[in-house]
N, C-alpha and C positions, 0 to 999 in steps of 0.2 A: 495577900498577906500584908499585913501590916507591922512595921517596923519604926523604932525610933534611930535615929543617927544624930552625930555630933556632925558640924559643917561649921566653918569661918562661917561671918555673918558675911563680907563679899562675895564669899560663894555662892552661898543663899541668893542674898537677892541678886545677880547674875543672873541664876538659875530660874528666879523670877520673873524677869524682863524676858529672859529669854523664851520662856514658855509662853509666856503674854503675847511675842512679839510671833512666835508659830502656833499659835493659837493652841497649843497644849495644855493639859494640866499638868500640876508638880507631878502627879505620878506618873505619867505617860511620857513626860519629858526625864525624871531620872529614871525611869527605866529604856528607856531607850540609850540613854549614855551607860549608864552598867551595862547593858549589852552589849554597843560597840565596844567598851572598853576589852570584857571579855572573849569578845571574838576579835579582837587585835591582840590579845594574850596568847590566845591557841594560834593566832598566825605564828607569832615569834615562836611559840616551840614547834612550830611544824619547821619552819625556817631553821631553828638550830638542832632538829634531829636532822633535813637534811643534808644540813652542811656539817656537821660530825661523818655522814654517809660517803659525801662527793669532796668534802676538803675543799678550803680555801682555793687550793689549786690542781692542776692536773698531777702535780707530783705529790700531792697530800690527798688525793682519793683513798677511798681504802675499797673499790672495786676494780674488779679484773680487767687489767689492760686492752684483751682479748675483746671480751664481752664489752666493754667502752665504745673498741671500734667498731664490732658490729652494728651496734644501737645505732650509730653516729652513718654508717653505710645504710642501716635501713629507714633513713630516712630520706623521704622525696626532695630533690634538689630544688633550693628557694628560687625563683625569679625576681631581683632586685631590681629590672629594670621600672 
């Protein structure tokens, strides 16, 4: 697809150099940064629907105490050594 955009001109050429300097084209190098961009968007909402889930802390979870420990029991004990 083809698309027009507004961009600062140091952006631009940035985005220039940069592409030059990993042997990309303009389009292959900004779509690779719209992608990273987006897929570090969906991190951050997976990140704040789990911590809406688990809370800041043990006393701000909003699951069952119960069911906390067991998870935390079934799992196999770490060796730190």
């Amino acid at each position: 697809m083809k698309t027009a955009i507004s961009i600062r001109d140091e952006v631009f050429e940035a985005g220039e150099r940069t592409a030059q300097a990993l042997g990309l084209s303009r389009s292959q190098l900004y779509t690779r940064a719209v992608s990273e961009f987006v897929a570090r968007q969906r991190a951050k909402d997976v990140t704040a629907r789990l911590d809406a889930v688990y809370g800041e802390d043990e006393t701000a979870s909003h699951l069952d105490p119960t069911l906390t420990a067991l998870q935390s029991l079934s799992l196999p004990p770490e060796d730190w050594r």
